[in-house]
mmJSON file of the N, C-alpha and C atoms, coordinates in Angstrom:
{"data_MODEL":{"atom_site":{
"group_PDB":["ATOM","ATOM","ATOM","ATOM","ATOM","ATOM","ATOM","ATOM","ATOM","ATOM","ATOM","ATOM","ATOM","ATOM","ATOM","ATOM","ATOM","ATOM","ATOM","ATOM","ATOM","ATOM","ATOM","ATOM","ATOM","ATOM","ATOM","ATOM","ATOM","ATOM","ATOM","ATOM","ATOM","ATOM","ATOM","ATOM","ATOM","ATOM","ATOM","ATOM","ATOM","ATOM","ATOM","ATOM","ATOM","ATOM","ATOM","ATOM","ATOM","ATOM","ATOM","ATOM","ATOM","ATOM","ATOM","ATOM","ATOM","ATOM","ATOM","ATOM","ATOM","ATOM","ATOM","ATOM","ATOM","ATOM","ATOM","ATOM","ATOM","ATOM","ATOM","ATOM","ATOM","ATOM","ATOM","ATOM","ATOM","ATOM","ATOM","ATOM","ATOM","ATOM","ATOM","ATOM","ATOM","ATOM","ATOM","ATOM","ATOM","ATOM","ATOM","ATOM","ATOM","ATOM","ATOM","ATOM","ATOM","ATOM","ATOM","ATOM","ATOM","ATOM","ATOM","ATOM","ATOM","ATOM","ATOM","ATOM","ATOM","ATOM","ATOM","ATOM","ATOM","ATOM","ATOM","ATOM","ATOM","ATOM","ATOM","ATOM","ATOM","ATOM","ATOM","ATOM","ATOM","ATOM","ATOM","ATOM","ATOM","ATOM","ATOM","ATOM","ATOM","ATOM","ATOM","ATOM","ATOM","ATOM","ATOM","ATOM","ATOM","ATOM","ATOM","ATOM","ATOM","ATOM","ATOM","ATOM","ATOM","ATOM","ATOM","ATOM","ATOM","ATOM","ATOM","ATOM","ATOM","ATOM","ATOM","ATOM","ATOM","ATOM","ATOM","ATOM","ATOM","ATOM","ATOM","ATOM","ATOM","ATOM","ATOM","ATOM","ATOM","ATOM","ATOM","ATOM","ATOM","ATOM","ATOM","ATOM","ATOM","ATOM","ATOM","ATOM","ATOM","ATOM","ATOM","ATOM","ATOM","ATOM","ATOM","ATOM","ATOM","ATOM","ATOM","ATOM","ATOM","ATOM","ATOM","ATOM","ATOM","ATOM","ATOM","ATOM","ATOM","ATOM","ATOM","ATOM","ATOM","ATOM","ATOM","ATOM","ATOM","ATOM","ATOM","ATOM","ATOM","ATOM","ATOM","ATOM","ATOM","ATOM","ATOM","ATOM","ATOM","ATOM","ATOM","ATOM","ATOM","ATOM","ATOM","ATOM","ATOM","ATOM"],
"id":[1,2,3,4,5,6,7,8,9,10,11,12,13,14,15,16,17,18,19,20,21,22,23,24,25,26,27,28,29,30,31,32,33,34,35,36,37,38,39,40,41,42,43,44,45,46,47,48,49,50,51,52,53,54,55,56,57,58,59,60,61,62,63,64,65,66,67,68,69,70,71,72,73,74,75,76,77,78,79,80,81,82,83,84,85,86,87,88,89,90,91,92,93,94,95,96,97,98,99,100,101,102,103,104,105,106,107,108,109,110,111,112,113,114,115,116,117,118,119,120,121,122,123,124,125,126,127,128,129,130,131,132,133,134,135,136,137,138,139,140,141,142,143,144,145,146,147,148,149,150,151,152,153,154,155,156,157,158,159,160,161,162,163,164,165,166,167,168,169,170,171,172,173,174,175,176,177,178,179,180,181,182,183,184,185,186,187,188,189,190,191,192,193,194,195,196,197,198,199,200,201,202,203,204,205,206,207,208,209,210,211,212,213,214,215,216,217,218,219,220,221,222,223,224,225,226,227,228,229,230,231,232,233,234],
"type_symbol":["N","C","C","N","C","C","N","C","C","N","C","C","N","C","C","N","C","C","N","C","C","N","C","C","N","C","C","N","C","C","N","C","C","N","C","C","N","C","C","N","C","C","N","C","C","N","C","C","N","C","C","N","C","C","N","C","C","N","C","C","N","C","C","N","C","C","N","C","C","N","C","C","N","C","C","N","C","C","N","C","C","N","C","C","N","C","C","N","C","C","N","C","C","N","C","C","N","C","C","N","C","C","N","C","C","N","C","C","N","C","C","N","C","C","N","C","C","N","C","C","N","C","C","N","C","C","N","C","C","N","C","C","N","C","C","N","C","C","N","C","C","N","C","C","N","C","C","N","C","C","N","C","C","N","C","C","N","C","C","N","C","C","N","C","C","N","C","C","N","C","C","N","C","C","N","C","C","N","C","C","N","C","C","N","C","C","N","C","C","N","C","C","N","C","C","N","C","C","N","C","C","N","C","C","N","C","C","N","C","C","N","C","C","N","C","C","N","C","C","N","C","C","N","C","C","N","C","C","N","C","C","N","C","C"],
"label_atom_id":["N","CA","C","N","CA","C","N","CA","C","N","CA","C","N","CA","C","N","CA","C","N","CA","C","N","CA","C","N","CA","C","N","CA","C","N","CA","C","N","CA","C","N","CA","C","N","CA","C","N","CA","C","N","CA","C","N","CA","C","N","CA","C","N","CA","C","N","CA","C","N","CA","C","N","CA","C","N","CA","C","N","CA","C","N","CA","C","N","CA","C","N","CA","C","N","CA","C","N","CA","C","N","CA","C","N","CA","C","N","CA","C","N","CA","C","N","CA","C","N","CA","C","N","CA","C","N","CA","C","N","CA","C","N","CA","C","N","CA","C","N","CA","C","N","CA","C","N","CA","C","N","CA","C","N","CA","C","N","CA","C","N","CA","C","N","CA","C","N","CA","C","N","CA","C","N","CA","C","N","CA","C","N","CA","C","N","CA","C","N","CA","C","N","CA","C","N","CA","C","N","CA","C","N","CA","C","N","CA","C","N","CA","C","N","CA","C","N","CA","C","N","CA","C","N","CA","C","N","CA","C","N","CA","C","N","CA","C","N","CA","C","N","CA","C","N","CA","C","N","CA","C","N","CA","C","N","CA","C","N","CA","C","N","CA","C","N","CA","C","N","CA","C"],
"label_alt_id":[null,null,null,null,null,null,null,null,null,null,null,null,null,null,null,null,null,null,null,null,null,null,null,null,null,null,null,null,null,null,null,null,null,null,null,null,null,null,null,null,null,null,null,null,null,null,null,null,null,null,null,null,null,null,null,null,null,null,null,null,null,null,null,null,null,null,null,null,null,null,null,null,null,null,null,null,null,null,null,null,null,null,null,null,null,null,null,null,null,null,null,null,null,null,null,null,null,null,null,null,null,null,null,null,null,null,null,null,null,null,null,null,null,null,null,null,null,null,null,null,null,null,null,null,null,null,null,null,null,null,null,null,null,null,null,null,null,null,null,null,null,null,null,null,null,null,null,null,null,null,null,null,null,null,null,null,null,null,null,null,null,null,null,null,null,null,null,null,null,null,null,null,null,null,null,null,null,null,null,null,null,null,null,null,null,null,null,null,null,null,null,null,null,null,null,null,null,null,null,null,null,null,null,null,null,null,null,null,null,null,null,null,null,null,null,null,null,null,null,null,null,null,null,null,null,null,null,null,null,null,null,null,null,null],
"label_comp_id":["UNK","UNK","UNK","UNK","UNK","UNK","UNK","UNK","UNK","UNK","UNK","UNK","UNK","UNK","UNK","UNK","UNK","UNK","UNK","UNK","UNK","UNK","UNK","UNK","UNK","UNK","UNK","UNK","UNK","UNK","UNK","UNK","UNK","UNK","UNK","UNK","UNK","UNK","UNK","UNK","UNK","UNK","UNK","UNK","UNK","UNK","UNK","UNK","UNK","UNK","UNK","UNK","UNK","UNK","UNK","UNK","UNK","UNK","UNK","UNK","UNK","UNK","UNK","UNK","UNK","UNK","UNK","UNK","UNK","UNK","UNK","UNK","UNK","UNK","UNK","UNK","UNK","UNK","UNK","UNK","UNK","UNK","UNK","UNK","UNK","UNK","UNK","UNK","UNK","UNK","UNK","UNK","UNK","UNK","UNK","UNK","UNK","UNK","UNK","UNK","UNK","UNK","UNK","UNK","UNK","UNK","UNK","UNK","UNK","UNK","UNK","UNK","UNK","UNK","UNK","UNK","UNK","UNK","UNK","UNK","UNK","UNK","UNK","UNK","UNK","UNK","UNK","UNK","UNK","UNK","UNK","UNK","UNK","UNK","UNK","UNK","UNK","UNK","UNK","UNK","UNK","UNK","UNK","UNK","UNK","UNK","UNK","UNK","UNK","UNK","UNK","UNK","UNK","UNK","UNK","UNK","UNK","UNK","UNK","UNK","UNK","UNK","UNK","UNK","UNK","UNK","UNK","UNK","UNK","UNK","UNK","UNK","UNK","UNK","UNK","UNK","UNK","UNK","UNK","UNK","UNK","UNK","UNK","UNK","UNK","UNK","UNK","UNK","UNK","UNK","UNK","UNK","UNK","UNK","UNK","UNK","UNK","UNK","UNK","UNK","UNK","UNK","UNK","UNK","UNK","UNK","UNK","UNK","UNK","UNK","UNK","UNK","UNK","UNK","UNK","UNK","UNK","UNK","UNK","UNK","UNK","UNK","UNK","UNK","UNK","UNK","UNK","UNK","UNK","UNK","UNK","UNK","UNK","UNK"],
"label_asym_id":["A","A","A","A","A","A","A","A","A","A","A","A","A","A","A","A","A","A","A","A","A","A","A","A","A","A","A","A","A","A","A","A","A","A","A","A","A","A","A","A","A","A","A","A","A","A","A","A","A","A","A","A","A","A","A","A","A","A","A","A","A","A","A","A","A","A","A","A","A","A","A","A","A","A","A","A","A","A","A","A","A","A","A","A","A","A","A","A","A","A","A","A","A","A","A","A","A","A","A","A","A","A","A","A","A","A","A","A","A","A","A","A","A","A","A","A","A","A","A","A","A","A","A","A","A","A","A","A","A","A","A","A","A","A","A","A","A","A","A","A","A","A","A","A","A","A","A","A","A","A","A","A","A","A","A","A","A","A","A","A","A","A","A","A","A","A","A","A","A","A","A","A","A","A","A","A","A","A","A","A","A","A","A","A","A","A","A","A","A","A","A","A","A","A","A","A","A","A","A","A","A","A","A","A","A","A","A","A","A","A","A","A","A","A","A","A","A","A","A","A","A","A","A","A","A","A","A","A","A","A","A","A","A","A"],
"label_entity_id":["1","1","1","1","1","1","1","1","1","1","1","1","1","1","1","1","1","1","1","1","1","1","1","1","1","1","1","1","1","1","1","1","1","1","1","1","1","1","1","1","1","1","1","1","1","1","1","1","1","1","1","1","1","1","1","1","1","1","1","1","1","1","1","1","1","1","1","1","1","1","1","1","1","1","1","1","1","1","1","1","1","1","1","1","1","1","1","1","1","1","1","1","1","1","1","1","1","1","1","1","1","1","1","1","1","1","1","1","1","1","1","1","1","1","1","1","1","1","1","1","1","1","1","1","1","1","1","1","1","1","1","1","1","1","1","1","1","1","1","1","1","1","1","1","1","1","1","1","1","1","1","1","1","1","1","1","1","1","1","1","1","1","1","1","1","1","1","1","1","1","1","1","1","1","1","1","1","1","1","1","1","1","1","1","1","1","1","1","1","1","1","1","1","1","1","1","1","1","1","1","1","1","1","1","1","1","1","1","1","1","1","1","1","1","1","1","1","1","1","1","1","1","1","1","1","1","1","1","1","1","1","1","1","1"],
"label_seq_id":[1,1,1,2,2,2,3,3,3,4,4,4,5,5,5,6,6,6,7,7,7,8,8,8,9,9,9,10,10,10,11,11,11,12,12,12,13,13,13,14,14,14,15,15,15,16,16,16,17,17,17,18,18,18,19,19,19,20,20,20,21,21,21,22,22,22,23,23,23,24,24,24,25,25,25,26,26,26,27,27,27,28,28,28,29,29,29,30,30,30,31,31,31,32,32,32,33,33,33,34,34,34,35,35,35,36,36,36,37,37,37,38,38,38,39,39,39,40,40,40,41,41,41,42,42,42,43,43,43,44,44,44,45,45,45,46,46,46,47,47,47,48,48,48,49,49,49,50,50,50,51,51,51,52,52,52,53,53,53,54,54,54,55,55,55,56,56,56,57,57,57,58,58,58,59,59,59,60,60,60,61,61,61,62,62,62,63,63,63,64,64,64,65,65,65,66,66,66,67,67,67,68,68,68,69,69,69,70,70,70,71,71,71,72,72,72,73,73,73,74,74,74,75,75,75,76,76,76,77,77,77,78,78,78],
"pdbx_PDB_ins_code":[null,null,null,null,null,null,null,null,null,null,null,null,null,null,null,null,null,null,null,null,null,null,null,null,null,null,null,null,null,null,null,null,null,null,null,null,null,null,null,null,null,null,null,null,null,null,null,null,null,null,null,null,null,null,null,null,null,null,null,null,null,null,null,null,null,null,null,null,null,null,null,null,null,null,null,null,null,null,null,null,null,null,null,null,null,null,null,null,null,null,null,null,null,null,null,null,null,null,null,null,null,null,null,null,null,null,null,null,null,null,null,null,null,null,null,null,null,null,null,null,null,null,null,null,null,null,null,null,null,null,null,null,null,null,null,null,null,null,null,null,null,null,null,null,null,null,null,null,null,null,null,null,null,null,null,null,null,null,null,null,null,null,null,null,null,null,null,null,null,null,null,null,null,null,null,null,null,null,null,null,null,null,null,null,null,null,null,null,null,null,null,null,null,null,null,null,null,null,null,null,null,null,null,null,null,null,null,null,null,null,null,null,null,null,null,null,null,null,null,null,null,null,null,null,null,null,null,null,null,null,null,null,null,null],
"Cartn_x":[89.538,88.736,89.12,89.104,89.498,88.135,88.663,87.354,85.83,86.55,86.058,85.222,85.013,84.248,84.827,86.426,86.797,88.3,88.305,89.726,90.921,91.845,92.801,94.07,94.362,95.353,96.689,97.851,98.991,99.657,100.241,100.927,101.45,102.333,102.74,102.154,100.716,99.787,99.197,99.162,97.993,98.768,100.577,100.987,101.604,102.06,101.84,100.727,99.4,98.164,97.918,98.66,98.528,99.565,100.821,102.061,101.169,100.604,100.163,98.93,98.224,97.436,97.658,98.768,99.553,100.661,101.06,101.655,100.38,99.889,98.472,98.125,97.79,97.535,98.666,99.526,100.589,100.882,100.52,100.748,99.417,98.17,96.968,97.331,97.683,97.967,98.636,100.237,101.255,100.299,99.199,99.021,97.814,96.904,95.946,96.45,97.837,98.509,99.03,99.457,99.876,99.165,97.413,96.327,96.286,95.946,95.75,96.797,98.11,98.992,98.542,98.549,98.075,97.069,96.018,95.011,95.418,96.123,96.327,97.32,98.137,99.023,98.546,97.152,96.597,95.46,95.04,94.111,95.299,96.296,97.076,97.378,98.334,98.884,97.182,96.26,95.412,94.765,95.068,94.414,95.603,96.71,97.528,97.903,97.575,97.318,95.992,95.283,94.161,93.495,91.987,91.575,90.916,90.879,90.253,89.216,89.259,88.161,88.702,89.749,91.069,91.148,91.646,91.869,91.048,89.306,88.266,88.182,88.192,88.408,89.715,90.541,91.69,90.988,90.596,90.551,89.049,88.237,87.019,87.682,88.217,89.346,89.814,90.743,91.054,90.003,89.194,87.983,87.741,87.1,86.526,87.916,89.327,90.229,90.512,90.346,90.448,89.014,88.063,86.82,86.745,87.327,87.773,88.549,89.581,90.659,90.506,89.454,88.979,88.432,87.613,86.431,87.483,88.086,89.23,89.61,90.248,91.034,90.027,88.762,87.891,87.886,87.408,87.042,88.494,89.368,90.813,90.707,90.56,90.373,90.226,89.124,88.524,89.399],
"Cartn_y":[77.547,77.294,75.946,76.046,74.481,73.818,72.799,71.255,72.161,72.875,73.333,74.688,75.142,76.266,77.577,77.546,78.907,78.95,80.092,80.466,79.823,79.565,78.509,80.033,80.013,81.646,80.744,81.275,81.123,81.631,80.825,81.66,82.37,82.676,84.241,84.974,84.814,85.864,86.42,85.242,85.82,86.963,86.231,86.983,88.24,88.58,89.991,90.519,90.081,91.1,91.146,90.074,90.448,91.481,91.689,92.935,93.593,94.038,95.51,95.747,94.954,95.447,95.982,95.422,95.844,96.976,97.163,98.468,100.013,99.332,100.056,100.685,99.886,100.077,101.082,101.089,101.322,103.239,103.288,104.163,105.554,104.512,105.19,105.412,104.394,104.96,106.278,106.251,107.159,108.801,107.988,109.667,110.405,109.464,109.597,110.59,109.889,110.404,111.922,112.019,113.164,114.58,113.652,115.106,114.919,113.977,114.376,115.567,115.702,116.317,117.767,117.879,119.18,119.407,119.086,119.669,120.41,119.723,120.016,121.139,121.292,122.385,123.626,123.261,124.421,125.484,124.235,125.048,125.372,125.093,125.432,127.018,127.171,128.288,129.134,128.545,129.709,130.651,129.782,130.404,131.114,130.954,131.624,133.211,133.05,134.137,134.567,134.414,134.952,133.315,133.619,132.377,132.99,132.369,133.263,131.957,132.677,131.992,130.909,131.25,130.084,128.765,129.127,128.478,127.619,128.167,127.179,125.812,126.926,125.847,124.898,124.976,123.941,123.172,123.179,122.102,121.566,122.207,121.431,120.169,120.82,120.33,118.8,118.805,118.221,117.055,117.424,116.838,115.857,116.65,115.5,114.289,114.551,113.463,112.745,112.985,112.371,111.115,111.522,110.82,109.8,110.352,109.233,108.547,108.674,107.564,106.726,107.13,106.178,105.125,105.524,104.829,103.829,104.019,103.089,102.279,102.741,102.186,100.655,101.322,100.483,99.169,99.66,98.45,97.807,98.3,97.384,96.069,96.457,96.021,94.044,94.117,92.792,92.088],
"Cartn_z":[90.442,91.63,92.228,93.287,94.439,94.348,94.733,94.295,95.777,97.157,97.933,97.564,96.566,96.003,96.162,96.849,97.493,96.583,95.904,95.225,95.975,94.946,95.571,94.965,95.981,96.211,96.525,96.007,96.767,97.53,98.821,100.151,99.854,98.904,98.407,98.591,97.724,97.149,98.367,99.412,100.426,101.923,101.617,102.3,101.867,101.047,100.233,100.695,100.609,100.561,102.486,103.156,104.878,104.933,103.934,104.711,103.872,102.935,102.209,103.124,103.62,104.724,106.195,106.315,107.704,107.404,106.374,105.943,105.907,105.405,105.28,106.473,107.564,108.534,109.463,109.269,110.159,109.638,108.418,107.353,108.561,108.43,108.508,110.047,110.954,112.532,112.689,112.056,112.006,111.542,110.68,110.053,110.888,111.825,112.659,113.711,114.302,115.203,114.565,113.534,113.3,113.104,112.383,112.79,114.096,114.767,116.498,117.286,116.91,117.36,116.699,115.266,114.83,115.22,115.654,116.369,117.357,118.301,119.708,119.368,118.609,118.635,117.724,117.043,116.618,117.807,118.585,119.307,120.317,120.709,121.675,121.206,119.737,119.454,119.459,118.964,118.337,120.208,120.783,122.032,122.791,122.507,122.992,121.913,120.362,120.096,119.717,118.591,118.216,117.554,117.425,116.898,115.584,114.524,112.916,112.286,111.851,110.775,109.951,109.827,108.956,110.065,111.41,112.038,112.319,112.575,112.877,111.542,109.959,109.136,109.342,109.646,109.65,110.393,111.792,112.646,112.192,111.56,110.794,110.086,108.782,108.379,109.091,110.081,110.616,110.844,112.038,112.376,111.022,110.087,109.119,108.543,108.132,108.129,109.332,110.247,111.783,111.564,111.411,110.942,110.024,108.902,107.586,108.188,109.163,108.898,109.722,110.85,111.987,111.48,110.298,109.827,109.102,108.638,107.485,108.374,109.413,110.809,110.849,111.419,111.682,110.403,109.585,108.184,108.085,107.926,108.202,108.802,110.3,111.415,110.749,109.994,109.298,108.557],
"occupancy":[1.0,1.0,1.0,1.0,1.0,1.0,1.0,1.0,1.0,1.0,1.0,1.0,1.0,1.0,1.0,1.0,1.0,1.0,1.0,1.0,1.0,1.0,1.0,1.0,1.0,1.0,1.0,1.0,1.0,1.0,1.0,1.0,1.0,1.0,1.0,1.0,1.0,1.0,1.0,1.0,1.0,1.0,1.0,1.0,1.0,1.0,1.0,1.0,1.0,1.0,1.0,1.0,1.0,1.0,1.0,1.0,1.0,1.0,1.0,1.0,1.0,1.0,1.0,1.0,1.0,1.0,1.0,1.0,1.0,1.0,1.0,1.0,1.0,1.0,1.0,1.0,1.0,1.0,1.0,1.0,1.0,1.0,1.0,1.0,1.0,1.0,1.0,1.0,1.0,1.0,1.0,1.0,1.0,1.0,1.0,1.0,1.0,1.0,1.0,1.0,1.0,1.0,1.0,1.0,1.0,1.0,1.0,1.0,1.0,1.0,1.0,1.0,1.0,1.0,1.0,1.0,1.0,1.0,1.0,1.0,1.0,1.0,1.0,1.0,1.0,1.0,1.0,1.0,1.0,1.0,1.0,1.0,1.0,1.0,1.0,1.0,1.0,1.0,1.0,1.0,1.0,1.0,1.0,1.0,1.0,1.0,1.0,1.0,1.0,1.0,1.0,1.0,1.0,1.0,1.0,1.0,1.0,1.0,1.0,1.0,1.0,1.0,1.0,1.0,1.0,1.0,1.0,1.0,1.0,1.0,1.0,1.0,1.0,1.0,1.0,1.0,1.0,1.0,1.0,1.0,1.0,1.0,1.0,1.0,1.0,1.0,1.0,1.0,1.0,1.0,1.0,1.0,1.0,1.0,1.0,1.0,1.0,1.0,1.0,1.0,1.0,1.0,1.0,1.0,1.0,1.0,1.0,1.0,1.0,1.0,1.0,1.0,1.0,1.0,1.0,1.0,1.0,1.0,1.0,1.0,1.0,1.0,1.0,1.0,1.0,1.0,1.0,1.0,1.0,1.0,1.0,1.0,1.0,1.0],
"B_iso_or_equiv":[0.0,0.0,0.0,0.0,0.0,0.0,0.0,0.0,0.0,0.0,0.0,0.0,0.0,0.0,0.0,0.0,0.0,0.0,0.0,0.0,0.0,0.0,0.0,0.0,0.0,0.0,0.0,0.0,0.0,0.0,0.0,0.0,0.0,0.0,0.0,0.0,0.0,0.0,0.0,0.0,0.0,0.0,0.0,0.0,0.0,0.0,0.0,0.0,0.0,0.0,0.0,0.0,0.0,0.0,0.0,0.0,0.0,0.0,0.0,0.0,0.0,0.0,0.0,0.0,0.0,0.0,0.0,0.0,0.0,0.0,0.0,0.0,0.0,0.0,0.0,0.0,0.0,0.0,0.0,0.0,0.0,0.0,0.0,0.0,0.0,0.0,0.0,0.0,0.0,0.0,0.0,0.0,0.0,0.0,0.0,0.0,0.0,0.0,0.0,0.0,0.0,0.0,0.0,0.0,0.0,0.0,0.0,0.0,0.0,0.0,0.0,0.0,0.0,0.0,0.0,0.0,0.0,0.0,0.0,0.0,0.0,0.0,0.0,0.0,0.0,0.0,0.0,0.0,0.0,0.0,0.0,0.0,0.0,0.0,0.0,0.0,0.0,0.0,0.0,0.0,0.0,0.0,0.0,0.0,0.0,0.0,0.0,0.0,0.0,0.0,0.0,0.0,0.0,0.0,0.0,0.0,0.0,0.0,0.0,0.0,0.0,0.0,0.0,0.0,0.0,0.0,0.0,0.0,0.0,0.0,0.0,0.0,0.0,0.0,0.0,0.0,0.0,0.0,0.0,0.0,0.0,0.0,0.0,0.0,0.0,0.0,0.0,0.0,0.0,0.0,0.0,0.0,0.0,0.0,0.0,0.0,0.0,0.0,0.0,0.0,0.0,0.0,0.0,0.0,0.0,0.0,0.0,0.0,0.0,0.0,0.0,0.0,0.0,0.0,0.0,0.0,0.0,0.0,0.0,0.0,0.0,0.0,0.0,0.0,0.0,0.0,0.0,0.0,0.0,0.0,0.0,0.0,0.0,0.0],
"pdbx_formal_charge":[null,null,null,null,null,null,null,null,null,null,null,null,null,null,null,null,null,null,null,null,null,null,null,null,null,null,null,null,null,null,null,null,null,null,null,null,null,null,null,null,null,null,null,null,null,null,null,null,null,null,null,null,null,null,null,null,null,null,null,null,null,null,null,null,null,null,null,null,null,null,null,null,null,null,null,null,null,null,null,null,null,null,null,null,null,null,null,null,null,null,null,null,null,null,null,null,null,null,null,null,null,null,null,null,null,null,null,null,null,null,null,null,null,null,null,null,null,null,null,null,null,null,null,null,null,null,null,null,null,null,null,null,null,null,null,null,null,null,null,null,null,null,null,null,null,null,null,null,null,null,null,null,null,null,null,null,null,null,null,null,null,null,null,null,null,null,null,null,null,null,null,null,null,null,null,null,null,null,null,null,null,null,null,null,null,null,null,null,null,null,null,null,null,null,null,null,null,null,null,null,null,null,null,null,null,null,null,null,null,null,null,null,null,null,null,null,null,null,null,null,null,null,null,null,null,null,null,null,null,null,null,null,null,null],
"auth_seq_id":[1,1,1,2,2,2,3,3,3,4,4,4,5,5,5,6,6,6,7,7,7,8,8,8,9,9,9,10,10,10,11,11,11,12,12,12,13,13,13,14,14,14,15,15,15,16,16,16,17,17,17,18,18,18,19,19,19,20,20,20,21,21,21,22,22,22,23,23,23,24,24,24,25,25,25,26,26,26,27,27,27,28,28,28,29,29,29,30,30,30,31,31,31,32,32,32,33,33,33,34,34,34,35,35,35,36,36,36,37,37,37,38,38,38,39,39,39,40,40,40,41,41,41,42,42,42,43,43,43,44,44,44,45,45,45,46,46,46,47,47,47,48,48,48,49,49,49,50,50,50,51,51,51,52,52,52,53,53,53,54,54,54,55,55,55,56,56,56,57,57,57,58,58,58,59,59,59,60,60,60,61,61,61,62,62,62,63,63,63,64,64,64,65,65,65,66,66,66,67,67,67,68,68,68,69,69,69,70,70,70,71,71,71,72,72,72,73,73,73,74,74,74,75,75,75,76,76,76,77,77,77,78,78,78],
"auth_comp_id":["UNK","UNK","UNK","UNK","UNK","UNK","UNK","UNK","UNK","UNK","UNK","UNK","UNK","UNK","UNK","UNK","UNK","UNK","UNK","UNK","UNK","UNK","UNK","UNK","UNK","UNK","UNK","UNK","UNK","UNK","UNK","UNK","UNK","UNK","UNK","UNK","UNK","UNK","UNK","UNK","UNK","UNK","UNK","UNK","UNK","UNK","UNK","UNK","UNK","UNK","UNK","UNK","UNK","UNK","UNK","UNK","UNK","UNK","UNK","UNK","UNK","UNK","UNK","UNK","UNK","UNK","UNK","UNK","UNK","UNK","UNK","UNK","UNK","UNK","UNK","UNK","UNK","UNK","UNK","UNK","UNK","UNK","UNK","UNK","UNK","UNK","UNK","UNK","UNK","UNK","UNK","UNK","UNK","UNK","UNK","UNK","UNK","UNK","UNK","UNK","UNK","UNK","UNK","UNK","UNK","UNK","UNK","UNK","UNK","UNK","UNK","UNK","UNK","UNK","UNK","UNK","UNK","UNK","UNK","UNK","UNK","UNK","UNK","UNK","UNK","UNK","UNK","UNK","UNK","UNK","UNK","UNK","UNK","UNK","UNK","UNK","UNK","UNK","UNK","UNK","UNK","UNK","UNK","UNK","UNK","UNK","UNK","UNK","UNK","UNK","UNK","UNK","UNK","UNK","UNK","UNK","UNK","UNK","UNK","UNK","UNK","UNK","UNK","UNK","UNK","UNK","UNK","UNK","UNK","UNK","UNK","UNK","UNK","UNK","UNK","UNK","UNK","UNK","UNK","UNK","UNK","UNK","UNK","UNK","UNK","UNK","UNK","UNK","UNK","UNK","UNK","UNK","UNK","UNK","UNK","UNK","UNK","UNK","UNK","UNK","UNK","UNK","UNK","UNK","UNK","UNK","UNK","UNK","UNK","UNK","UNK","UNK","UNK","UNK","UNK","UNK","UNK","UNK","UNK","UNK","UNK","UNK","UNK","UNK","UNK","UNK","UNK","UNK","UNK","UNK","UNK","UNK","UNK","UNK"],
"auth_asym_id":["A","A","A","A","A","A","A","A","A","A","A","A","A","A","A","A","A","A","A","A","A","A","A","A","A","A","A","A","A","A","A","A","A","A","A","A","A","A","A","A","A","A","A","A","A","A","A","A","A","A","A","A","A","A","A","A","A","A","A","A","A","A","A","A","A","A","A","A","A","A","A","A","A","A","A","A","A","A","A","A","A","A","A","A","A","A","A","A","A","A","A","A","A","A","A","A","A","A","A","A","A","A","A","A","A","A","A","A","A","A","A","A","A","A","A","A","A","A","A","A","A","A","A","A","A","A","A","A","A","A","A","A","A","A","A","A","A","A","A","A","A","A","A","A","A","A","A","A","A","A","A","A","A","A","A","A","A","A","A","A","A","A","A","A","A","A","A","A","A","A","A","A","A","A","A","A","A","A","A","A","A","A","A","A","A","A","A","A","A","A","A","A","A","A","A","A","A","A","A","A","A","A","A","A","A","A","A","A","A","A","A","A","A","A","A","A","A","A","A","A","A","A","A","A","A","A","A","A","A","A","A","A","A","A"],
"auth_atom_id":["N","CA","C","N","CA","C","N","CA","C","N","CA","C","N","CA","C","N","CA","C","N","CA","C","N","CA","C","N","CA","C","N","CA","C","N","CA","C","N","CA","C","N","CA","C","N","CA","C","N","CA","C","N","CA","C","N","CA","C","N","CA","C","N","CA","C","N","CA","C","N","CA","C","N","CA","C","N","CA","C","N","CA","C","N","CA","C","N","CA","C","N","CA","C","N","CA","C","N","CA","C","N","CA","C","N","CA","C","N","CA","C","N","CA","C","N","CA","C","N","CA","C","N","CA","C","N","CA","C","N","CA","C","N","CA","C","N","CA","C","N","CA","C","N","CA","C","N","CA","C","N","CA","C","N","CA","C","N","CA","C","N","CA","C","N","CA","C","N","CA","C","N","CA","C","N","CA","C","N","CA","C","N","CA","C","N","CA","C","N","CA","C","N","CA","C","N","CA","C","N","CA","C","N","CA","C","N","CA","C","N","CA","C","N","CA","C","N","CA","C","N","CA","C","N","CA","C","N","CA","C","N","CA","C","N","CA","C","N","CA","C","N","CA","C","N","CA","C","N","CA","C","N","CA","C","N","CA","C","N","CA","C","N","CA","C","N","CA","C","N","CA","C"],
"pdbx_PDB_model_num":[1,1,1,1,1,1,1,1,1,1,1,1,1,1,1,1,1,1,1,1,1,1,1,1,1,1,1,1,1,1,1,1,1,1,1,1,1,1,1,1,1,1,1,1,1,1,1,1,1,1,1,1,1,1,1,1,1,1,1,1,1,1,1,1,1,1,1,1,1,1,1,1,1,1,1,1,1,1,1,1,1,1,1,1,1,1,1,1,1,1,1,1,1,1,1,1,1,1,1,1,1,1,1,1,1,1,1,1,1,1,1,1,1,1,1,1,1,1,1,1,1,1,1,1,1,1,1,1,1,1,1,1,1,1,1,1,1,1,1,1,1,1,1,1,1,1,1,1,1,1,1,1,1,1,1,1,1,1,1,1,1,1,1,1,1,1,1,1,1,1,1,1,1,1,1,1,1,1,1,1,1,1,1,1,1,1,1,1,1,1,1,1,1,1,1,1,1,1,1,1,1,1,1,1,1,1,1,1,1,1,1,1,1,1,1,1,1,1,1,1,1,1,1,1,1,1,1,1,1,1,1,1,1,1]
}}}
C-alpha cells in the first residue's frame, strides 16, 4: 500500500489491464455488430420465405445477446 491509502500498481500493470480492456471492448463491438447483421438477414430471408417457430426463437435468441452485450458495452464504458 502507498503512504496515500490507494494500491501502488505498476505502469505495466495498469497498462496491460487498459489494452485487455480495450481489446475487450473491441472484441464485444465486432460481435454486437455481427448479431445486429444476423438479425437483419434473418428477418430479411425469413420474410422472403416462410417464418417458423425456429426462426422466432433465433431472433429471441438474438434479442436477449444483443441485450447482454449492450449492458457489458455499457459497464465497460467506466
Amino acid at each position: 500500500m502507498s503512504p496515500g491509502g490507494g494500491t501502488n500498481l505498476k505502469p505495466i500493470t495498469v497498462m496491460k489491464k487498459y489494452l485487455r480492456k480495450k481489446k475487450h471492448l473491441r472484441f464485444i463491438r465486432l460481435y454486437l455488430s455481427d448479431l445486429q447483421w444476423d438479425t437483419i438477414n434473418t428477418i430479411v430471408a425469413a420474410s422472403a420465405t416462410e417464418w417458423t417457430e425456429a426462426t422466432t426463437q433465433h431472433l429471441i435468441n438474438n434479442g436477449d445477446l444483443i441485450r447482454k452485450y449492450e449492458r457489458r458495452r455499457r459497464w465497460l464504458r467506466f
